[in-house]
Each structure stands twice: as structure tokens, then as C-alpha cells.
C-alpha positions, 0 to 999 in steps of 0.5 A: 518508535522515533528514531533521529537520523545522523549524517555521516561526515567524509569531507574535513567541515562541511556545511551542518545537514538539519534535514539529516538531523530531524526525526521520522516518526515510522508509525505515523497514521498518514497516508502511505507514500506508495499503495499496498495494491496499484490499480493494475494489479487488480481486477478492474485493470485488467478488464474484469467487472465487478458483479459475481455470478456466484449467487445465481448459480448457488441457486440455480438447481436441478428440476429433479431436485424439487 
């Protein structure tokens, strides 16, 4: 989807606006201007480390369980 961006005129003959007239292309593969997700809203920023102590304690069974 292309859309072409109009500037709106209030004063009586203003100068021409060619960066108001170019068009954006919203669908572009580039890089975001803005992440998804900063650092501090994971948990690496807030100090958490990066291993799981899910597999030894999937693993770690009673002795009576054989």
C-alpha cells in the first residue's frame, strides 16, 4: 500500500513542500524506527540471567520413584 502525502495550505502562497508530496511506503522490509521490545522490558534488564533450572528439576526425581 502506497499512500502520497498532501500538505495542507493556510497561508495565501507559500513556498511548494516537495518533502510534504513524496510518498511512504508503510510496508517496507527495513529496519523499525522503534524495537518491538527495549532492553528494560526484558529480563536480562532486569538482572535476570539467562540459564533455566527447568531441566534439572524435571529430572530430578524422588528416590522411591526408581
Amino acid at each position: 500500500m502506497r499512500l502520497t502525502l498532501l500538505s495542507v495550505d493556510i497561508l495565501d502562497g507559500p513556498e511548494r513542500d516537495n518533502d510534504a508530496e513524496r510518498e511512504v511506503d508503510f510496508e517496507s522490509e527495513e529496519a523499525a524506527v522503534l524495537p518491538d521490545q527495549t532492553r528494560d522490558d526484558t529480563e536480562r534488564g532486569w538482572g535476570e540471567r539467562d540459564y533455566s533450572n527447568d531441566d534439572r528439576l524435571l529430572d530430578d526425581r524422588p528416590p522411591h520413584w526408581g
